[in-house]
C-alpha positions in Angstrom: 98.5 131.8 91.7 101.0 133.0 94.0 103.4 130.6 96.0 102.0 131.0 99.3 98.4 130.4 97.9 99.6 127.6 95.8 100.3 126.0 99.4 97.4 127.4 101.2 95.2 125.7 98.4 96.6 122.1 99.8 95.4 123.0 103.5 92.5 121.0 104.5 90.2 122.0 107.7 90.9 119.8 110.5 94.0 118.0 109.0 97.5 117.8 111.3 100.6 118.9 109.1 104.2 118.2 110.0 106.4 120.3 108.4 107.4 117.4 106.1 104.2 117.3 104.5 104.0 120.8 103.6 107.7 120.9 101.9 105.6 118.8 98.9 103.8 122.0 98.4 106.4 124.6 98.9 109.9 125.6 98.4 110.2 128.1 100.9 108.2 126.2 103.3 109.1 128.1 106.7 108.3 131.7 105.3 105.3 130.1 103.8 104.9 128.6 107.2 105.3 132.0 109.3 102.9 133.4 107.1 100.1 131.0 107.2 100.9 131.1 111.0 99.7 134.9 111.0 97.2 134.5 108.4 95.2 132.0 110.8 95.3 129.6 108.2 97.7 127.1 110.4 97.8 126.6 114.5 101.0 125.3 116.0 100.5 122.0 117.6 104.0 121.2 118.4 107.5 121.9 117.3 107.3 121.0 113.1 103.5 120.3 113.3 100.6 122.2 112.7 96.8 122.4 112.0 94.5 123.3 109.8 91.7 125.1 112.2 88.3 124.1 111.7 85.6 126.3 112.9 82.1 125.5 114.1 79.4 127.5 115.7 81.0 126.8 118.5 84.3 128.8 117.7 87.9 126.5 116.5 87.4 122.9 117.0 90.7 121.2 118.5 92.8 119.1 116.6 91.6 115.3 116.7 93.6 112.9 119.2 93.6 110.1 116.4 94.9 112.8 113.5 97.3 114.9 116.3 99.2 111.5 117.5 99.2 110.0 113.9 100.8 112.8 112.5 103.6 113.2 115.9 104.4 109.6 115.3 104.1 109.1 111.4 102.5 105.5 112.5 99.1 104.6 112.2 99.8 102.0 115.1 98.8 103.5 118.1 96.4 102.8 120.9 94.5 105.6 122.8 93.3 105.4 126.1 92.7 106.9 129.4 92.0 106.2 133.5 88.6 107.8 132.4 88.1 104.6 130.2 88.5 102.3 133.3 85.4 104.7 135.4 82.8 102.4 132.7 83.9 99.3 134.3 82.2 99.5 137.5 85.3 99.1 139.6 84.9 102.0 142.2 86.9 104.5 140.0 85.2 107.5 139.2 88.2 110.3 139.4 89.0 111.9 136.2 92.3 112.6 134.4 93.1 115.4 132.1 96.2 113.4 130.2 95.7 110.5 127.4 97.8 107.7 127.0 99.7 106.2 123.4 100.2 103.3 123.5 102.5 102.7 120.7 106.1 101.3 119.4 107.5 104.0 118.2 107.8 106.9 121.4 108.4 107.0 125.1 107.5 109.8 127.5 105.3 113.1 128.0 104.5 115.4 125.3 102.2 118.8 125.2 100.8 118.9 121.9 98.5 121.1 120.8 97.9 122.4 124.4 97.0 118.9 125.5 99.4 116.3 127.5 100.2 113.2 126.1 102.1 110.3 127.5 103.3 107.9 125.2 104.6 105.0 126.0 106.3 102.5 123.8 104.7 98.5 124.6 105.4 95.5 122.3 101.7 94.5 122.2 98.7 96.1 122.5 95.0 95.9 120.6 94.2 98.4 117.5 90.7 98.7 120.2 90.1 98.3 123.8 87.8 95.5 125.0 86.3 95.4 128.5 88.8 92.7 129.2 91.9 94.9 128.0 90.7 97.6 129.7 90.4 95.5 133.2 93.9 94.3 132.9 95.1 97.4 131.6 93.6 98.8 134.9 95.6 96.2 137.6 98.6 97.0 134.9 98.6 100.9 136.0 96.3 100.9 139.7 99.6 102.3 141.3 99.1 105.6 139.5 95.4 106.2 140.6 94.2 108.3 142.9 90.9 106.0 144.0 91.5 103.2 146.8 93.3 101.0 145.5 92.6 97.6 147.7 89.1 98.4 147.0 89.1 99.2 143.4 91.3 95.4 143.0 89.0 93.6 145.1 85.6 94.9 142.7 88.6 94.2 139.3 88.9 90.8 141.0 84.4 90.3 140.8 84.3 92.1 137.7 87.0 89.3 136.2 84.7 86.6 137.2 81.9 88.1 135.0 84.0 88.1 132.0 84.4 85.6 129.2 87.1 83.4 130.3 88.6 83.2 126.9 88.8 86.9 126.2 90.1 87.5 129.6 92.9 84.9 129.2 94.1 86.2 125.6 94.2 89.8 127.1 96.2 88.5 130.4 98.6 86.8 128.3 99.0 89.4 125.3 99.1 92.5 127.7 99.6 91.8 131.6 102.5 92.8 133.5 104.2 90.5 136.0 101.8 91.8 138.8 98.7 91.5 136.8 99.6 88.3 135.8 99.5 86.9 139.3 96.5 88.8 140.1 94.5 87.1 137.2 96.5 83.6 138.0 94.0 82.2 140.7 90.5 83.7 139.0 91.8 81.6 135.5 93.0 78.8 137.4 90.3 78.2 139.7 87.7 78.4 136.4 85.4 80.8 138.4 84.9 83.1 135.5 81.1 83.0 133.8 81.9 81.6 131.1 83.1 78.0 130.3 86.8 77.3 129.4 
Protein backbone atom coordinates (compact mmCIF):
# COMPACT_ATOMS: atom_id res chain seq x y z
CA UNK A 1 0.00 0.00 0.00
CA UNK A 2 1.34 3.17 -0.99
CA UNK A 3 1.97 6.14 1.52
CA UNK A 4 -0.81 8.35 0.57
CA UNK A 5 -3.26 5.33 0.69
CA UNK A 6 -1.82 4.10 3.81
CA UNK A 7 -3.21 7.65 5.17
CA UNK A 8 -6.32 7.81 3.05
CA UNK A 9 -7.21 4.29 4.65
CA UNK A 10 -7.42 6.28 8.30
CA UNK A 11 -9.98 8.88 6.80
CA UNK A 12 -13.35 8.34 8.22
CA UNK A 13 -16.61 10.05 6.56
CA UNK A 14 -17.81 12.84 8.52
CA UNK A 15 -14.80 13.10 10.90
CA UNK A 16 -12.92 16.80 11.47
CA UNK A 17 -8.90 16.34 11.14
CA UNK A 18 -6.42 18.82 12.31
CA UNK A 19 -3.38 18.50 10.87
CA UNK A 20 -2.02 16.96 14.10
CA UNK A 21 -4.05 14.06 13.80
CA UNK A 22 -3.05 13.11 10.40
CA UNK A 23 0.94 13.43 11.11
CA UNK A 24 0.12 9.85 13.14
CA UNK A 25 -0.53 8.54 9.71
CA UNK A 26 1.92 10.15 7.57
CA UNK A 27 5.42 11.36 7.30
CA UNK A 28 4.98 13.69 4.55
CA UNK A 29 1.73 14.88 5.87
CA UNK A 30 1.29 18.21 3.80
CA UNK A 31 2.03 16.62 0.29
CA UNK A 32 -0.22 13.91 1.47
CA UNK A 33 -2.44 16.71 2.53
CA UNK A 34 -2.41 18.63 -0.94
CA UNK A 35 -3.18 15.58 -2.50
CA UNK A 36 -6.13 14.32 -0.64
CA UNK A 37 -7.21 17.98 -0.91
CA UNK A 38 -7.46 17.48 -4.90
CA UNK A 39 -8.46 13.93 -4.60
CA UNK A 40 -11.80 15.07 -2.79
CA UNK A 41 -10.92 12.88 -0.16
CA UNK A 42 -10.40 16.03 2.47
CA UNK A 43 -12.34 19.62 2.55
CA UNK A 44 -10.60 22.54 4.27
CA UNK A 45 -12.38 23.69 7.21
CA UNK A 46 -9.96 26.13 8.48
CA UNK A 47 -6.27 26.80 8.53
CA UNK A 48 -4.66 23.10 9.80
CA UNK A 49 -8.19 21.40 9.83
CA UNK A 50 -9.95 19.45 7.59
CA UNK A 51 -12.85 17.00 6.82
CA UNK A 52 -13.72 13.99 5.74
CA UNK A 53 -16.82 14.69 3.26
CA UNK A 54 -19.74 12.64 3.76
CA UNK A 55 -22.22 12.40 0.98
CA UNK A 56 -25.87 11.73 1.06
CA UNK A 57 -28.60 11.77 -1.58
CA UNK A 58 -28.64 15.02 -0.91
CA UNK A 59 -25.04 15.92 -2.21
CA UNK A 60 -21.88 16.67 0.80
CA UNK A 61 -23.26 16.89 4.23
CA UNK A 62 -21.46 19.79 6.28
CA UNK A 63 -19.20 19.18 8.91
CA UNK A 64 -21.00 18.66 12.38
CA UNK A 65 -20.93 21.89 14.76
CA UNK A 66 -20.11 19.49 17.83
CA UNK A 67 -17.17 17.55 15.73
CA UNK A 68 -15.99 21.06 13.76
CA UNK A 69 -15.58 23.16 17.32
CA UNK A 70 -14.19 19.93 19.14
CA UNK A 71 -11.58 19.48 16.86
CA UNK A 72 -10.75 23.78 16.54
CA UNK A 73 -10.44 23.69 20.30
CA UNK A 74 -8.96 20.15 21.14
CA UNK A 75 -11.57 20.36 24.21
CA UNK A 76 -14.54 18.50 24.54
CA UNK A 77 -15.82 21.33 26.92
CA UNK A 78 -17.81 23.51 25.05
CA UNK A 79 -21.31 24.83 24.99
CA UNK A 80 -23.30 25.53 21.73
CA UNK A 81 -25.96 27.85 21.36
CA UNK A 82 -27.70 30.37 19.51
CA UNK A 83 -30.41 33.71 19.66
CA UNK A 84 -32.38 31.05 17.58
CA UNK A 85 -32.47 28.89 20.89
CA UNK A 86 -34.08 31.88 22.84
CA UNK A 87 -37.25 32.22 19.84
CA UNK A 88 -38.64 28.60 21.87
CA UNK A 89 -39.06 30.53 24.94
CA UNK A 90 -42.02 32.56 24.18
CA UNK A 91 -40.38 35.84 24.87
CA UNK A 92 -41.40 37.96 21.67
CA UNK A 93 -38.12 36.97 19.73
CA UNK A 94 -38.64 35.39 16.62
CA UNK A 95 -35.64 37.01 14.32
CA UNK A 96 -33.06 34.51 13.21
CA UNK A 97 -29.27 34.56 13.28
CA UNK A 98 -26.90 32.91 10.90
CA UNK A 99 -23.79 32.71 13.63
CA UNK A 100 -23.42 30.12 16.67
CA UNK A 101 -21.97 30.79 19.84
CA UNK A 102 -19.02 28.57 21.94
CA UNK A 103 -19.20 28.86 24.92
CA UNK A 104 -16.01 27.57 26.10
CA UNK A 105 -12.57 28.13 28.30
CA UNK A 106 -10.20 27.79 25.97
CA UNK A 107 -10.92 30.70 22.91
CA UNK A 108 -12.15 34.20 22.44
CA UNK A 109 -13.52 35.91 19.30
CA UNK A 110 -14.97 35.24 15.65
CA UNK A 111 -13.95 32.40 13.61
CA UNK A 112 -15.14 31.21 9.87
CA UNK A 113 -14.82 27.66 9.81
CA UNK A 114 -15.88 25.58 7.42
CA UNK A 115 -17.83 28.40 5.70
CA UNK A 116 -19.75 29.00 8.86
CA UNK A 117 -19.18 31.88 11.62
CA UNK A 118 -18.44 31.13 14.90
CA UNK A 119 -18.07 33.30 17.94
CA UNK A 120 -16.39 31.82 20.72
CA UNK A 121 -16.17 33.19 23.74
CA UNK A 122 -14.22 32.18 26.71
CA UNK A 123 -16.75 32.05 30.21
CA UNK A 124 -15.68 30.49 33.52
CA UNK A 125 -19.04 28.55 33.89
CA UNK A 126 -21.38 27.36 31.77
CA UNK A 127 -23.68 23.94 31.55
CA UNK A 128 -22.52 20.83 29.30
CA UNK A 129 -26.70 21.53 28.14
CA UNK A 130 -28.95 24.32 28.07
CA UNK A 131 -32.07 24.33 30.32
CA UNK A 132 -35.06 26.65 29.81
CA UNK A 133 -33.79 28.51 32.80
CA UNK A 134 -30.08 28.95 31.25
CA UNK A 135 -31.42 29.82 28.19
CA UNK A 136 -33.76 32.78 29.90
CA UNK A 137 -30.80 34.24 31.70
CA UNK A 138 -28.52 33.60 28.93
CA UNK A 139 -31.05 35.79 26.97
CA UNK A 140 -31.18 39.09 29.66
CA UNK A 141 -27.15 38.20 29.58
CA UNK A 142 -26.93 39.09 25.67
CA UNK A 143 -30.64 41.23 24.90
CA UNK A 144 -28.28 44.27 23.93
CA UNK A 145 -27.22 42.41 20.82
CA UNK A 146 -30.77 41.57 19.50
CA UNK A 147 -32.50 43.00 16.97
CA UNK A 148 -36.27 42.42 18.56
CA UNK A 149 -37.66 45.10 21.13
CA UNK A 150 -35.90 44.93 23.68
CA UNK A 151 -38.23 46.48 26.70
CA UNK A 152 -40.77 44.14 25.41
CA UNK A 153 -38.90 41.00 25.03
CA UNK A 154 -37.55 41.84 29.14
CA UNK A 155 -40.91 42.48 30.31
CA UNK A 156 -42.41 38.83 28.72
CA UNK A 157 -38.38 37.30 30.18
CA UNK A 158 -39.60 38.92 33.39
CA UNK A 159 -43.46 36.53 33.20
CA UNK A 160 -41.70 33.76 31.68
CA UNK A 161 -39.27 33.79 35.04
CA UNK A 162 -42.25 33.54 37.25
CA UNK A 163 -43.28 30.30 35.50
CA UNK A 164 -40.07 28.70 36.20
CA UNK A 165 -38.94 26.43 38.96
CA UNK A 166 -37.54 28.77 41.49
CA UNK A 167 -34.65 26.48 42.28
CA UNK A 168 -33.51 25.92 38.76
CA UNK A 169 -33.83 29.57 38.09
CA UNK A 170 -31.74 30.58 41.15
CA UNK A 171 -28.77 27.97 40.36
CA UNK A 172 -28.68 29.30 36.78
CA UNK A 173 -28.78 33.21 37.98
CA UNK A 174 -26.04 32.48 40.32
CA UNK A 175 -23.83 30.07 38.12
CA UNK A 176 -24.17 32.16 34.89
CA UNK A 177 -25.79 35.79 35.24
CA UNK A 178 -23.94 38.90 34.51
CA UNK A 179 -24.18 41.93 36.83
CA UNK A 180 -27.27 43.20 34.87
CA UNK A 181 -29.10 39.97 34.78
CA UNK A 182 -28.41 39.54 38.26
CA UNK A 183 -30.46 42.54 39.18
CA UNK A 184 -33.03 41.81 36.77
CA UNK A 185 -33.67 38.32 38.38
CA UNK A 186 -33.09 40.06 42.09
CA UNK A 187 -36.75 41.24 42.74
CA UNK A 188 -38.66 37.99 40.89
CA UNK A 189 -36.31 35.64 43.48
CA UNK A 190 -36.76 37.89 46.22
CA UNK A 191 -40.21 38.54 46.18
CA UNK A 192 -40.90 34.42 45.83
CA UNK A 193 -43.36 34.99 42.95
CA UNK A 194 -41.98 32.26 40.92
CA UNK A 195 -44.41 28.92 40.46
CA UNK A 196 -42.74 27.01 42.29
CA UNK A 197 -42.04 26.91 46.11
CA UNK A 198 -38.59 27.93 47.55
Amino acid sequence: MSALKEVESHLRSGQVYRRSDLEKWSRAVDRHVHQLLAKGKLTKLAGGLYYAPRQTAFGEAPADDAALVHAFLKDHRFLLNSPNTYNALGVGTTQLYNETVVYNHKRHGRFKLGGRFFDFRMKPYFPLEASREFLLVDLVNNVTHLAEDKEKVLRLAKEKATQMDKRALRHAVENYAGARARKFFADVLEKGTLGYAP
